[in-house]
C-alpha positions in Angstrom: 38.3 99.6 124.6 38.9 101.0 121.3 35.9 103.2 119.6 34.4 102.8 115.9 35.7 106.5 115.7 39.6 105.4 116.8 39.4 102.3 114.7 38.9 104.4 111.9 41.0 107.1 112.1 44.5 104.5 112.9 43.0 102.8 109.4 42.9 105.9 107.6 46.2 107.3 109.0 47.8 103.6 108.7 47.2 104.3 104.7 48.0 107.9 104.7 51.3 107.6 106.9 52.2 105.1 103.6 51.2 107.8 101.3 53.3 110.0 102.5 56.5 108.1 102.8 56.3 107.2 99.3 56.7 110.6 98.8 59.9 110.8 100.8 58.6 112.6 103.9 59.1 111.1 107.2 55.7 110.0 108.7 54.4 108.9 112.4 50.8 108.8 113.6 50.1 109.7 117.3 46.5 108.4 118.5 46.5 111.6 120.5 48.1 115.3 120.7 50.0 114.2 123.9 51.7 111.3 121.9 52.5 113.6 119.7 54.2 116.3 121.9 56.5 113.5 122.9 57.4 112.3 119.2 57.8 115.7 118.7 60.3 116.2 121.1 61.8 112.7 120.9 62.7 114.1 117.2 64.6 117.2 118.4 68.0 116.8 120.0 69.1 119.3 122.8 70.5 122.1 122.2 68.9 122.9 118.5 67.3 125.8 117.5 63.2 126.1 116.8 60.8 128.1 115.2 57.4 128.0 114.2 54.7 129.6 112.5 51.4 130.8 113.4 50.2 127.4 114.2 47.5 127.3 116.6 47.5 123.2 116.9 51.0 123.6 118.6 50.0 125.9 120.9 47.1 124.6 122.4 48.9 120.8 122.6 51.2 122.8 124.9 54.3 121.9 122.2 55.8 125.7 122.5 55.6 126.1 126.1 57.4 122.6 126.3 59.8 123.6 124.1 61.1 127.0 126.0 61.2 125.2 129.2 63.7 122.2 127.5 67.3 122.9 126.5 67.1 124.4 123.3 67.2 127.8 121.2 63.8 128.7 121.2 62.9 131.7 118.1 59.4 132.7 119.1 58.1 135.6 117.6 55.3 136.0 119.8 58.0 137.4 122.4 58.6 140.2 119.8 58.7 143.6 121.1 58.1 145.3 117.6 56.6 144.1 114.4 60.3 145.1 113.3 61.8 142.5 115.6 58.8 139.5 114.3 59.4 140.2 111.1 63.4 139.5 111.9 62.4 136.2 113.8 60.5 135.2 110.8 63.7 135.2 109.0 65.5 134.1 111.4 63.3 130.7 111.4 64.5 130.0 108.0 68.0 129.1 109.1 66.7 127.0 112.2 67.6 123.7 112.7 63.6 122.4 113.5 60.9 124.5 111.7 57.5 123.6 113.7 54.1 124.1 112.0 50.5 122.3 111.4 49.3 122.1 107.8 45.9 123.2 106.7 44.9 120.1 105.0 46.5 116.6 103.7 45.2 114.7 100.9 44.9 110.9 101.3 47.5 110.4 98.6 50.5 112.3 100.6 50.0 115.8 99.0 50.3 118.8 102.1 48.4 121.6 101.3 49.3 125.1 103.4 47.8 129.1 102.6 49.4 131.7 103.8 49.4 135.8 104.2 53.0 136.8 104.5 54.5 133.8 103.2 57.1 133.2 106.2 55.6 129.6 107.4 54.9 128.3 103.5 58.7 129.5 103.0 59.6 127.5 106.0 58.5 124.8 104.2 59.8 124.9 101.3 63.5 125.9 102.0 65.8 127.2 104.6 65.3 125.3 108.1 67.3 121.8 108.2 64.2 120.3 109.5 60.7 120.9 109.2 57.7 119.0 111.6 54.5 119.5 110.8 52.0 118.5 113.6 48.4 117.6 111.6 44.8 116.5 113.1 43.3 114.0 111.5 40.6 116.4 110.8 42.6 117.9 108.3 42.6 114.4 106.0 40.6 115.4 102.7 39.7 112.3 99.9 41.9 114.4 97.4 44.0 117.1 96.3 41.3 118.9 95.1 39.3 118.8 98.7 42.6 119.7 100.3 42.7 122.9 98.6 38.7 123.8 98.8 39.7 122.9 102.8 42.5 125.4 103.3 40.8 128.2 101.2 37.1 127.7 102.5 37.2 126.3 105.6 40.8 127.2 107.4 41.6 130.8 106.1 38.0 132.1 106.5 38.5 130.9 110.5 41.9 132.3 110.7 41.0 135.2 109.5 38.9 135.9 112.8 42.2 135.9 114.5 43.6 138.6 113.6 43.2 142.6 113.2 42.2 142.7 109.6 38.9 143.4 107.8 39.0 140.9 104.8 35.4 140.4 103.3 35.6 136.5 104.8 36.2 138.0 108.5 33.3 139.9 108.1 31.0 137.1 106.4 32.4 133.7 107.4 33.1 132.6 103.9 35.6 133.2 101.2 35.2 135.9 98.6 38.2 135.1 96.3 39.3 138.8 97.4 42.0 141.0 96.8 42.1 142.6 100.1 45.2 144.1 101.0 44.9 142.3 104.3 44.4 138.6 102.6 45.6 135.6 104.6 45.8 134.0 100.9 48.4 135.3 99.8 50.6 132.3 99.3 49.1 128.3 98.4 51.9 126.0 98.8 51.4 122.8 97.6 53.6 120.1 98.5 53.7 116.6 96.4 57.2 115.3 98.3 60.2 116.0 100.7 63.1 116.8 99.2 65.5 115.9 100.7 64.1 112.7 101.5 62.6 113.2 105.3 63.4 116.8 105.5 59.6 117.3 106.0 58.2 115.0 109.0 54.5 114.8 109.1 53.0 113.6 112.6 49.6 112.7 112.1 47.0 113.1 115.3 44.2 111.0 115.6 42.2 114.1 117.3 40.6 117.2 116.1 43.4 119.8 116.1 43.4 123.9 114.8 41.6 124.8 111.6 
């Protein structure tokens, strides 16, 4: 039987799957994070090659590990032996056929919303890979662009921030200072208002909590 909570969050993906396509990205929603990894995969022929970026969604919905044990050319950064040979990967993932990454927030009206430190995954998204999938939990919907934003800066970096081995006044705090740290994870704010091409960019919304 289907909860108050599911019934709402099909009829708010059901209008922002729509929002989205009128803005020329290709859109799905996935009641749950297993659904997705098979739409996910469904979208990928054999034999292509895949990045991602540091998106801790796809990792815990066990997308990655599917992906190295299917047939295809897996670019995974995390297999790096040097911060030389990441940094390669990272460019290396502009020029792969599938780009894999969550977003930090999506506005009701379409509009993706992504922050970033060293710019590789934002770049990912904007240019370079043939294909870009971007794996989303519902709890990343915001009413408007404007929440969208407040959500990535104040909300998702601040948590991200605790992730890593940097000392940026919102790891220390829990909130965002607006700062000028050298080790800022907000560096780069991509916003993105369409696909262009048309379905370059293929959202799949979740209807479950996902990441940050």
């Amino acid at each position: 039987m289907t909860t108050p909570l599911e019934s709402r969050n099909a009829l708010l993906a059901k209008t922002v799957v729509s929002n989205l396509e009128k803005r020329h990205f290709e859109a799905y929603y996935c009641p749950t994070a297993q659904e997705a990894l098979k739409k996910v995969l469904d979208l990928i022929p054999e034999g292509s090659s895949i990045g991602w970026g540091g998106s801790m969604s796809i990792r815990d919905m066990g997308l990655t590990k599917a992906i190295h044990e299917g047939n295809y050319t897996v670019i995974d950064r995390d297999l790096a032996q040097t911060p030389e040979e990441a940094a390669q990967m990272q460019r290396d993932c502009l020029q792969a056929d599938y780009f894999i990454t969550s977003a930090n927030a999506i506005a009701e009206e379409g509009i993706m919303v992504n922050i970033d430190g060293t710019g590789n995954r934002v770049a990912a998204i904007c240019f370079g890979p043939k294909n870009v999938i971007v794996v989303c939990g519902i709890n990343k919907v915001t009413q408007n662009l404007d929440a969208a934003i407040s959500r990535a800066r104040f909300v998702a970096a601040p948590i991200n921030a605790g992730r890593f081995d940097i000392q940026t006044p919102c790891k220390i705090t829990g909130k965002c200072h607006n700062c000028t740290s050298a080790d800022s994870i907000c560096s780069e704010v991509l916003i993105t208002r369409t696909s262009r091409p048309a379905n370059r960019v293929k959202i799949i919304l979740v209807g479950e909590d996902m990441g940050y």
